[in-house]
DSSP file (Angstrom, degrees, kcal/mol; ACC not computed):
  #  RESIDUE AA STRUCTURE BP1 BP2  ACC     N-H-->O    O-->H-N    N-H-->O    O-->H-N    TCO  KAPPA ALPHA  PHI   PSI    X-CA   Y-CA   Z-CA
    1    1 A X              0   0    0      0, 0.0     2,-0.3     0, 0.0     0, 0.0   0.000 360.0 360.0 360.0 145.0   -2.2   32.7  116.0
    2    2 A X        -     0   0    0     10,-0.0     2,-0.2     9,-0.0     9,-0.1  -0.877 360.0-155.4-136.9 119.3   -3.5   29.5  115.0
    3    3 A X  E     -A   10   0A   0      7,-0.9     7,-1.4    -2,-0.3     2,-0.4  -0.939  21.8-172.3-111.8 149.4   -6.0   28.9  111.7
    4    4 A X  E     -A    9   0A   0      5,-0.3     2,-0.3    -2,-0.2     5,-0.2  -0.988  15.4-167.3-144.9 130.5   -8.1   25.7  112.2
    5    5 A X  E >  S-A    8   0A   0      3,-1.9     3,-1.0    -2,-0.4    -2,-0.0  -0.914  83.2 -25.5-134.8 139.6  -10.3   24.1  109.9
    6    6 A X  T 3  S-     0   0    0     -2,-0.3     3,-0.1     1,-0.2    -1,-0.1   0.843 128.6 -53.7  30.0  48.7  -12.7   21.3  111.2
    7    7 A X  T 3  S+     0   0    0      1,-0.2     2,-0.9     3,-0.0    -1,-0.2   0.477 113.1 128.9  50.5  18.1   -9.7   21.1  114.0
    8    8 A X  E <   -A    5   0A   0     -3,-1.0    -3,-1.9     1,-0.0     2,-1.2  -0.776  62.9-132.8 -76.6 108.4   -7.1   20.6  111.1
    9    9 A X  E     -A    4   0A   0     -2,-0.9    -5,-0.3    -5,-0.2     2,-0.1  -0.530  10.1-145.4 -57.5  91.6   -4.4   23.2  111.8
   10   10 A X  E     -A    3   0A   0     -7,-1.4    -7,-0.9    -2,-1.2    -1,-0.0  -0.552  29.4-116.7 -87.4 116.9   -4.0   24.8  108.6
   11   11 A X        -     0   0    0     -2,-0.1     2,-0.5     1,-0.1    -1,-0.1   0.030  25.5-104.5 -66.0 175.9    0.3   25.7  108.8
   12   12 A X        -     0   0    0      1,-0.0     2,-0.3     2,-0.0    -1,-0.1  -0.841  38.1-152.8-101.5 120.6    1.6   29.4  108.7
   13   13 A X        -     0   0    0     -2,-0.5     3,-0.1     1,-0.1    -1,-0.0  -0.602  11.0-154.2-101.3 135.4    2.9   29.7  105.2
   14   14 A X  S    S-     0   0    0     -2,-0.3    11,-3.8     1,-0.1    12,-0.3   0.877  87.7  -3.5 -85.4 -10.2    6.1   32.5  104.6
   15   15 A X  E    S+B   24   0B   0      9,-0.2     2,-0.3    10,-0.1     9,-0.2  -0.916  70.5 176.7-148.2 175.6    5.1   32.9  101.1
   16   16 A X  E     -B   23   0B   0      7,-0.6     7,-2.5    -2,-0.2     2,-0.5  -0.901  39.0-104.2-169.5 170.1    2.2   31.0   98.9
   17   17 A X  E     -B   22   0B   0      5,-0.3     2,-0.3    -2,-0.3     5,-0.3  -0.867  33.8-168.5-116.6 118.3    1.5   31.9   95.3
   18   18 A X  E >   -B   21   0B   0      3,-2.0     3,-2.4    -2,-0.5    -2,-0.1  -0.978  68.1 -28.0-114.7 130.3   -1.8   34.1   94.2
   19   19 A X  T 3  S-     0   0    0     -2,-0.3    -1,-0.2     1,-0.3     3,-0.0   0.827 127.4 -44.3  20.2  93.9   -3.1   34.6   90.8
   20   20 A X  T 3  S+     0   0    0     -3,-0.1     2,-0.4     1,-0.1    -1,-0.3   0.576 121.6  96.5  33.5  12.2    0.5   34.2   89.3
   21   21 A X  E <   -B   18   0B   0     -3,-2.4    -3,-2.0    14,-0.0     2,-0.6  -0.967  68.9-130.9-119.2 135.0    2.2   36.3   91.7
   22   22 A X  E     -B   17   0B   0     -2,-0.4    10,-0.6    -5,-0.3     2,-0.4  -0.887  21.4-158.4 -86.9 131.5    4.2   35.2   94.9
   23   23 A X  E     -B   16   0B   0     -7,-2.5    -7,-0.6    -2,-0.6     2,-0.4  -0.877   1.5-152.7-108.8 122.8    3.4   36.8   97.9
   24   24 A X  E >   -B   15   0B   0      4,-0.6     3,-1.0    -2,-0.4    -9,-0.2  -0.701  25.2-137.7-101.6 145.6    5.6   37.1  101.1
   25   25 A X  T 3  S+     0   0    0    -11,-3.8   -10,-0.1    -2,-0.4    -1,-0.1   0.821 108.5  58.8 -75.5 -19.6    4.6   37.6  104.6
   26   26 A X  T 3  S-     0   0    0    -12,-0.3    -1,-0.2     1,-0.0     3,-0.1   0.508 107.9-125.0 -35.6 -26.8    7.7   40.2  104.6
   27   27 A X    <   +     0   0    0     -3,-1.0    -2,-0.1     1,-0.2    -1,-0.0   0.476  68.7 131.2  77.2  -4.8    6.2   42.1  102.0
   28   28 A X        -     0   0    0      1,-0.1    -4,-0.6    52,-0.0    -1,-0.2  -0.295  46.5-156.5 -78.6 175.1    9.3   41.7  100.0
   29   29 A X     >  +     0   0    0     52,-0.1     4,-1.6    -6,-0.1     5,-0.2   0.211  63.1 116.5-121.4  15.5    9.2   40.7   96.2
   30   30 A X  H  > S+     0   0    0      2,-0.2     4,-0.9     1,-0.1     5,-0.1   0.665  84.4  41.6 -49.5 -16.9   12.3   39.5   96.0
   31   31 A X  H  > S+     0   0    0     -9,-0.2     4,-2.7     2,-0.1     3,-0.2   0.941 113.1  56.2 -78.1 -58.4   10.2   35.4   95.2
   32   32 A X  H  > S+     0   0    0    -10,-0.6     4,-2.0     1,-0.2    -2,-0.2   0.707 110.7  39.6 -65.1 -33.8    7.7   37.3   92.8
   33   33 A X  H  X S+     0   0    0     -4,-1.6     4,-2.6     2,-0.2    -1,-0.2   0.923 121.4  44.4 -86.7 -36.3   11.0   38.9   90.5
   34   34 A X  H  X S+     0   0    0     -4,-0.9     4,-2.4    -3,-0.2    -2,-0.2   0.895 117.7  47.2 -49.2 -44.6   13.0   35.2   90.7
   35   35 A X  H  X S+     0   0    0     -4,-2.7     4,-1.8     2,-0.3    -2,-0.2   0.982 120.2  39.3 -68.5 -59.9    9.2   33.7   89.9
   36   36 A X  H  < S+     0   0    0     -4,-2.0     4,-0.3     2,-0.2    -1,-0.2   0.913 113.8  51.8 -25.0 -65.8    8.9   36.4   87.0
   37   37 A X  H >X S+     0   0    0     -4,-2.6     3,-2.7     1,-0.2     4,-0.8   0.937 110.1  48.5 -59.1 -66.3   12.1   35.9   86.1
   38   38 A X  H 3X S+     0   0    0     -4,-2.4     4,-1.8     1,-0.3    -1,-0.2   0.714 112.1  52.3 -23.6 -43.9   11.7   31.6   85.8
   39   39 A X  H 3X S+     0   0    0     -4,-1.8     4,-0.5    33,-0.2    -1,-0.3   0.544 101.4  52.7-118.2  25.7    8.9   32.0   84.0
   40   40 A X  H <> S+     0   0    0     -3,-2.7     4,-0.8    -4,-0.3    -2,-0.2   0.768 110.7  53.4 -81.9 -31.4   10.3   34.4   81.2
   41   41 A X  H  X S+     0   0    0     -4,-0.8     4,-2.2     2,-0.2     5,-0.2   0.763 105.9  51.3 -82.1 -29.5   13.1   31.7   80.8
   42   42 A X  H  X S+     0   0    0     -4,-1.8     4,-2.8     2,-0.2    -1,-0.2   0.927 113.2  47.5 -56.7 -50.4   10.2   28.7   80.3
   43   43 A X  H  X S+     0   0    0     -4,-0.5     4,-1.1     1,-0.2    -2,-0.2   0.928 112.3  48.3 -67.8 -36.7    8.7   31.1   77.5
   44   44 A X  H  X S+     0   0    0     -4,-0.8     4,-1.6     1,-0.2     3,-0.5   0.906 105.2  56.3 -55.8 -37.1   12.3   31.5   76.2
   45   45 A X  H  < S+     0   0    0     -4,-2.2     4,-0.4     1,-0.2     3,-0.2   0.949 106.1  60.8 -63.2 -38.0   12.8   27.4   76.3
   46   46 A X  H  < S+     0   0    0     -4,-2.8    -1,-0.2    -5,-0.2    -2,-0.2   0.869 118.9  18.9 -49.2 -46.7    9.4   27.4   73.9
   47   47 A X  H  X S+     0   0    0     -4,-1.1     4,-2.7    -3,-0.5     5,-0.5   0.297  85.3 122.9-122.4  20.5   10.7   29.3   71.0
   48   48 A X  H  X S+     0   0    0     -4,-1.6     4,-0.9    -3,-0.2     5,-0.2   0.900  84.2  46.6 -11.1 -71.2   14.6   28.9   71.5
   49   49 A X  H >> S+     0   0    0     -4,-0.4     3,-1.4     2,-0.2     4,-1.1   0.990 114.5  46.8 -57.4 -53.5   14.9   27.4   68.1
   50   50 A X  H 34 S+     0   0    0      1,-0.3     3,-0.3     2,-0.2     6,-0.2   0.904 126.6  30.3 -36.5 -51.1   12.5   30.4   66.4
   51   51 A X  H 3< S+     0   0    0     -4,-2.7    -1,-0.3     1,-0.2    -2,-0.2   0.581 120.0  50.5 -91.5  -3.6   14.6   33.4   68.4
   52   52 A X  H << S+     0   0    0     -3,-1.4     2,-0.9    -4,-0.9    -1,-0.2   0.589  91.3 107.1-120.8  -5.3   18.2   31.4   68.5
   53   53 A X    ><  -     0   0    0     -4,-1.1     3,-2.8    -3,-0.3    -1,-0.1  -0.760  58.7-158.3 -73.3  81.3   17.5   30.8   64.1
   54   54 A X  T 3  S+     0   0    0     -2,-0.9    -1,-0.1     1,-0.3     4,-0.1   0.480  87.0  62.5 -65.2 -13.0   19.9   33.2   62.2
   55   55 A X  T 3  S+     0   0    0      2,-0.1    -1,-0.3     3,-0.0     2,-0.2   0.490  81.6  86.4 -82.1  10.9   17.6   33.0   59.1
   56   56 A X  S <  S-     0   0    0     -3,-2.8     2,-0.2    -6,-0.2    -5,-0.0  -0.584  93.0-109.7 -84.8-178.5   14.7   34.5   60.7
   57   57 A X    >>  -     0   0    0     -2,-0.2     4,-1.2     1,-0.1     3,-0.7  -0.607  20.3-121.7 -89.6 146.5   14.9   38.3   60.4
   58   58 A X  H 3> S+     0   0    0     -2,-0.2     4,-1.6     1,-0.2    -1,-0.1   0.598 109.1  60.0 -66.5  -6.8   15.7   40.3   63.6
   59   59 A X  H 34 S+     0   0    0      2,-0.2     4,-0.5     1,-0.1    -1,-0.2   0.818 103.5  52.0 -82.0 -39.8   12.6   42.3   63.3
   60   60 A X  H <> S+     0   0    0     -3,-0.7     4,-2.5     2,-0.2    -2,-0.2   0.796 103.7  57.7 -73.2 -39.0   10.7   39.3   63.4
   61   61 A X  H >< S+     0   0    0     -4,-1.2     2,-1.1     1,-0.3     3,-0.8   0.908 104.8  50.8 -80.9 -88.0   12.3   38.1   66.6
   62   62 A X  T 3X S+     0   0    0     -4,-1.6     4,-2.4     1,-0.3    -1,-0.3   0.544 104.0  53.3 -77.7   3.4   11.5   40.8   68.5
   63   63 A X  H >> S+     0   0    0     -2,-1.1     4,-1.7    -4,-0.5     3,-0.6   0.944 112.9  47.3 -60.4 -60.7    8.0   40.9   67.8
   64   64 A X  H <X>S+     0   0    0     -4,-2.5     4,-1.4    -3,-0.8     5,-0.6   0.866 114.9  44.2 -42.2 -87.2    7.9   37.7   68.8
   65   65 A X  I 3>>S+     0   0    0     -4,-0.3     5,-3.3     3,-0.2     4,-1.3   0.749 110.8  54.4 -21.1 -53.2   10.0   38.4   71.9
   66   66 A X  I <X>S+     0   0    0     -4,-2.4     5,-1.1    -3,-0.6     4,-0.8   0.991 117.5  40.6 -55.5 -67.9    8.0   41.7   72.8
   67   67 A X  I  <5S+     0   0    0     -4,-1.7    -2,-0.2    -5,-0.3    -1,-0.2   0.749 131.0  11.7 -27.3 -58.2    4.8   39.5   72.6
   68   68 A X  I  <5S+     0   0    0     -4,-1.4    -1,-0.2    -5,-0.2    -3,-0.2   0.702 131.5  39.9-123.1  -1.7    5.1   36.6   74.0
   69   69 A X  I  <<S+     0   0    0     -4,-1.3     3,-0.3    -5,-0.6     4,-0.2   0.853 109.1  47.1 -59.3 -65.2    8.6   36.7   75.9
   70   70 A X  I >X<S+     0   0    0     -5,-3.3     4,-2.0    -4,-0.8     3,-1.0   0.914 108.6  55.1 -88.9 -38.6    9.0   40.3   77.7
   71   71 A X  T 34<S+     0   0    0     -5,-1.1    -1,-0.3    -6,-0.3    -4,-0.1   0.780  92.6  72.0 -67.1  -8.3    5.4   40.4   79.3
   72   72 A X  T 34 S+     0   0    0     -3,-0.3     3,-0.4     1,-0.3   -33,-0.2   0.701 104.9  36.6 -73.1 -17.7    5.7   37.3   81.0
   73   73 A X  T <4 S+     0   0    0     -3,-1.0    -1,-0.3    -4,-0.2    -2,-0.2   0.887 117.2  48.9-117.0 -18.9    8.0   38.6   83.3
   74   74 A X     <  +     0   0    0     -4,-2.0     2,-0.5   -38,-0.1     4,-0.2  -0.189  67.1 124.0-103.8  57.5    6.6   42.0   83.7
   75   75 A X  S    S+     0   0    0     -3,-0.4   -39,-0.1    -2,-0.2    -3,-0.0  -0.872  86.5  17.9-108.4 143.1    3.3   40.7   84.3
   76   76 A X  S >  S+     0   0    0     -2,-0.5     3,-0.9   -55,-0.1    -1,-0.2  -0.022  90.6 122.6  74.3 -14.9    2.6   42.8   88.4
   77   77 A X  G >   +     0   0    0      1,-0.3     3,-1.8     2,-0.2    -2,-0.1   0.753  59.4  58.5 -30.0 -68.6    5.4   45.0   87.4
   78   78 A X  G 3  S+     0   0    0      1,-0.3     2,-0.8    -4,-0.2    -1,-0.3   0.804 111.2  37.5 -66.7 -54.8    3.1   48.1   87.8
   79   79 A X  G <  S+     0   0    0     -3,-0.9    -1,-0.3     2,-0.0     2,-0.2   0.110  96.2 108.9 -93.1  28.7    2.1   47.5   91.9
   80   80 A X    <   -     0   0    0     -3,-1.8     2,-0.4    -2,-0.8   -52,-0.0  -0.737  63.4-142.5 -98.2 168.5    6.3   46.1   92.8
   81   81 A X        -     0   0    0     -2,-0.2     2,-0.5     0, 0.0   -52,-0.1  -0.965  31.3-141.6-105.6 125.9    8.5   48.5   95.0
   82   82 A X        -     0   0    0     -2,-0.4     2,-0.2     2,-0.0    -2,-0.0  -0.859  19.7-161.7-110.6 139.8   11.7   47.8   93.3
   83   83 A X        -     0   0    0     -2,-0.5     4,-0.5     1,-0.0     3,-0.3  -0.513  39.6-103.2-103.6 166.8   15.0   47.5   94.8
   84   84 A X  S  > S+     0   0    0      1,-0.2     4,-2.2     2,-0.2     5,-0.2   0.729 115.0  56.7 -87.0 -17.1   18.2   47.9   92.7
   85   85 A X  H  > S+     0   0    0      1,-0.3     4,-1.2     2,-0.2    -1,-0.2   0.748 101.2  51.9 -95.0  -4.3   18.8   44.0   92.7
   86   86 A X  H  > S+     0   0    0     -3,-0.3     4,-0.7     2,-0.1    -1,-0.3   0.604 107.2  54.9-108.1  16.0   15.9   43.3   91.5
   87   87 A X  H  > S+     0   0    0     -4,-0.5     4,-1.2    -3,-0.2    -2,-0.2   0.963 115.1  45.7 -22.4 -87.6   16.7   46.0   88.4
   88   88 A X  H  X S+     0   0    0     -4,-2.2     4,-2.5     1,-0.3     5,-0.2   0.663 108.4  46.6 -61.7 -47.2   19.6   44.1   87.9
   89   89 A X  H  X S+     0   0    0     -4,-1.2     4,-1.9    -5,-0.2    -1,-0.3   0.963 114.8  55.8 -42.4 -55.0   18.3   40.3   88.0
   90   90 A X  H >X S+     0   0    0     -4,-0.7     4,-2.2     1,-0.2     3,-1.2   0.932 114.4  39.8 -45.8 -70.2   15.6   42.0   85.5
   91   91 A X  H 3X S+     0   0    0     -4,-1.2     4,-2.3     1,-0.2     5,-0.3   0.882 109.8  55.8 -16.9 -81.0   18.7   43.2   83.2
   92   92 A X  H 3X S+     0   0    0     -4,-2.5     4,-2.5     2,-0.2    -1,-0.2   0.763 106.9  47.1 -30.9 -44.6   20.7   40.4   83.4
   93   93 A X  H <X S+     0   0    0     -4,-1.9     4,-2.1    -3,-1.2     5,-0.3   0.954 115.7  45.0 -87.1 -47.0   18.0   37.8   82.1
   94   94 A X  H  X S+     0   0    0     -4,-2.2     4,-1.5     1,-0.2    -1,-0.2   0.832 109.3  54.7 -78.8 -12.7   17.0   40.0   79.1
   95   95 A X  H  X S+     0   0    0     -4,-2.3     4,-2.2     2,-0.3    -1,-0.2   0.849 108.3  56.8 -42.0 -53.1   20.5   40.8   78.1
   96   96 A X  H  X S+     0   0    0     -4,-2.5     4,-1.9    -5,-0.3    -2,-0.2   0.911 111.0  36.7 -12.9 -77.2   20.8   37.2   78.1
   97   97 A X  H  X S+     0   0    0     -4,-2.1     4,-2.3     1,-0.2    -2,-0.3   0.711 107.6  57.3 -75.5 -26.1   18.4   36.6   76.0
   98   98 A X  H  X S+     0   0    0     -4,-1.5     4,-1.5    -5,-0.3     5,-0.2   0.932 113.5  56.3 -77.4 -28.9   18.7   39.6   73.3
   99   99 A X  H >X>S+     0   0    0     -4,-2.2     3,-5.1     1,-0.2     4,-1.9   0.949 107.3  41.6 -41.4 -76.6   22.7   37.8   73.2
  100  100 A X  H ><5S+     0   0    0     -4,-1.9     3,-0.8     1,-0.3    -1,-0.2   0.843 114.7  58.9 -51.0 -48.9   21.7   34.7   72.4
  101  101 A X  H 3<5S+     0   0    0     -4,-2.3    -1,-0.3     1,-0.2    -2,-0.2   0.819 109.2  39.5 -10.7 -55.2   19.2   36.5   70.0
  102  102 A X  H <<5S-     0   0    0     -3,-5.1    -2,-0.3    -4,-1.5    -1,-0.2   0.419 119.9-111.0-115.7 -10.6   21.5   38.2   68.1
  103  103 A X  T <<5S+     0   0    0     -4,-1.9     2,-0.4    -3,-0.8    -3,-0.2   0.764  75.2 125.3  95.6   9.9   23.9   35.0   68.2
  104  104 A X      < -     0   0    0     -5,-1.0    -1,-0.3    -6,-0.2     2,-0.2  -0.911  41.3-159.5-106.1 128.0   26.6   36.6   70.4
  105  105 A X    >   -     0   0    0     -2,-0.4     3,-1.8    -6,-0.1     5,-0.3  -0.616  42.2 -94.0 -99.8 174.8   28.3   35.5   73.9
  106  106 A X  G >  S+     0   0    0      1,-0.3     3,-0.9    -2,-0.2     4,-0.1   0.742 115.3  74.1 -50.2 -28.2   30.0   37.5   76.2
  107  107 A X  G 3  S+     0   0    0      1,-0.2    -1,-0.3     2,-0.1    -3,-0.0   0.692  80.2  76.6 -71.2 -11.3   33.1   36.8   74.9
  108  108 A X  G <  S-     0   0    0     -3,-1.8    -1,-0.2     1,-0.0    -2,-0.2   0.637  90.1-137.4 -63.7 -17.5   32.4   38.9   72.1
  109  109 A X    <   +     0   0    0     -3,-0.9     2,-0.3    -4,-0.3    -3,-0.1   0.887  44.1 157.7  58.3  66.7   32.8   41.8   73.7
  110  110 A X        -     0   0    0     -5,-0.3     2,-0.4    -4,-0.1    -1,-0.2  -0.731  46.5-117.4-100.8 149.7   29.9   43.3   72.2
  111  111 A X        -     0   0    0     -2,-0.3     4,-0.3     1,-0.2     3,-0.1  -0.765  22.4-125.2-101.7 151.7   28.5   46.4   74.4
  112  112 A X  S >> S+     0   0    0     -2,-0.4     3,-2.7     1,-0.2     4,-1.4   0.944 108.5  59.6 -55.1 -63.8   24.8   45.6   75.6
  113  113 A X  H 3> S+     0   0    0      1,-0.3     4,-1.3     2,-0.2    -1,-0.2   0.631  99.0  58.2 -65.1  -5.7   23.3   48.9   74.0
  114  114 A X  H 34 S+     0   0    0      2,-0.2    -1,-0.3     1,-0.2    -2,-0.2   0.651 116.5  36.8-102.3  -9.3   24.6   47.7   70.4
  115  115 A X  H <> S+     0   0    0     -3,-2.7     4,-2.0    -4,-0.3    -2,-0.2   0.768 109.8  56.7 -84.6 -28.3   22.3   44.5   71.0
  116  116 A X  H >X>S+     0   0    0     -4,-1.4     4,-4.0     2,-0.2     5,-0.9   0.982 117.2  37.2 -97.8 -75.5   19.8   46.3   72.6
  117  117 A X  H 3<5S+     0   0    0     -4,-1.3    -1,-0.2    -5,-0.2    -2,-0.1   0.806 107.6  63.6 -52.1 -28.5   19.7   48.5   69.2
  118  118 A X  H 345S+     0   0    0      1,-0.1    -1,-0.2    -5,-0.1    -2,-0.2   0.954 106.8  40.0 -53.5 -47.5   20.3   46.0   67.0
  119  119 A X  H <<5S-     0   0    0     -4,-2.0    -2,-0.2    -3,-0.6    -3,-0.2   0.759 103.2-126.2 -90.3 -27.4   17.1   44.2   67.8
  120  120 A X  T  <5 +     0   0    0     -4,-4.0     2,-0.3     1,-0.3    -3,-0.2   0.678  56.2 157.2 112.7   8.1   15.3   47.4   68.0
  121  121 A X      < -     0   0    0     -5,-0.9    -1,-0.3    -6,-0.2    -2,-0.1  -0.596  44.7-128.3 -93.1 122.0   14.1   46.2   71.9
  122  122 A X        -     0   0    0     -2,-0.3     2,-0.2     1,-0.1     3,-0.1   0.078  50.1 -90.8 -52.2-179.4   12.9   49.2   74.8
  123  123 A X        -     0   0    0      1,-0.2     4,-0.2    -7,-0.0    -1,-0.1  -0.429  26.8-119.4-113.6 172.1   15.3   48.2   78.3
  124  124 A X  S >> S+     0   0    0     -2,-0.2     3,-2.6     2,-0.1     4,-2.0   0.888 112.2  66.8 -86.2 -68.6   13.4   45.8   80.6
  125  125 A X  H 3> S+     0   0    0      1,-0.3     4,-3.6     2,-0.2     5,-0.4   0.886 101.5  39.6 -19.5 -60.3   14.0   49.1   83.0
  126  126 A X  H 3> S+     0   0    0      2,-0.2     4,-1.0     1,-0.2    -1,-0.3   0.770 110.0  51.3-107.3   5.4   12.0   51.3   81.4
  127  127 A X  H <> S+     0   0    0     -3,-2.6     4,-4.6    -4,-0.2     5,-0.2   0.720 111.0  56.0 -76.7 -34.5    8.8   49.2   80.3
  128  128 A X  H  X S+     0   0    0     -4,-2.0     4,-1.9     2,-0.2    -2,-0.2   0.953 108.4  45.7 -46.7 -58.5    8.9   48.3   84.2
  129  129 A X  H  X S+     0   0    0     -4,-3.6     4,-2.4     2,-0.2     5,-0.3   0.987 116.0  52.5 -64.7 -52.8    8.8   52.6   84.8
  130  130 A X  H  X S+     0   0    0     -4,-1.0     4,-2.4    -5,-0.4    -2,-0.2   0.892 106.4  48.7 -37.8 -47.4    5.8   52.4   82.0
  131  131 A X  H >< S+     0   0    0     -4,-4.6     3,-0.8     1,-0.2    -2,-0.2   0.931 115.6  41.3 -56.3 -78.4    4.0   49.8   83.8
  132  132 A X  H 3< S+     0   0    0     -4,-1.9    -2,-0.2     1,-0.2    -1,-0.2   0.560 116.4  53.3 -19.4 -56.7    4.2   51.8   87.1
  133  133 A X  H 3<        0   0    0     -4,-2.4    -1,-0.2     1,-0.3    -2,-0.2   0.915 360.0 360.0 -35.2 -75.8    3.4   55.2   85.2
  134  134 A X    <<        0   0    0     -4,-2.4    -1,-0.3    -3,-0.8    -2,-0.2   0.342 360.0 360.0 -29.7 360.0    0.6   53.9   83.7
């Protein structure tokens, strides 16, 4: 099917971007959790120095993080169907970030739930179930 305006053939697009959200003609969200995901790491690039500063207090970083960090990627969270790889992507990227937080790589061999408690931070997972719930 063919959309025409003033006999311009307007092309058939497989995905296109609506009020912050990417939408596929699939129906998948696999763009919209990458898109999410991208533009949680942009808000990280903003206050890097603030969160990544081992004299602010850790309490302080995660306000900050809960605030202006973690909703930027779970902003449509409530209406996705989630698949387990986009769980994981979600994981992966705040894990990241609660490391670098807390001033640890992976080679530290620090378990994820002792960062996760350190900073005092809810799982990406189950603010995601909140939204939905809600």
């Amino acid at each position: 099917m063919e959309v025409r305006l003033n006999s311009q053939i307007i092309p058939k697009r497989r995905n296109f971007k609506c009020l912050g959200s990417v939408i596929q003609g699939n129906r998948e969200i696999d763009k919209d959790v990458t898109h999410r995901i991208g533009a949680r790491w942009m808000k990280w690039r903003l206050a890097f120095g603030e969160l990544y500063d081992k004299n602010i207090p850790p309490r302080l970083k995660r306000k900050f993080y809960e605030v202006g960090v973690k909703p930027t990627m779970l902003y449509g969270a409530e209406c996705w169907h989630f698949k387990n790889s986009h769980v994981q992507k979600m994981k992966v990227a705040e894990t990241t970030m609660l490391r670098w937080m807390c001033g640890h790589t992976r080679r530290d061999m620090v378990n994820n739930e002792a960062i996760r408690s350190k900073i005092g931070v809810a799982s990406v997972v189950d603010k995601m179930r909140e939204a939905r719930l809600r």
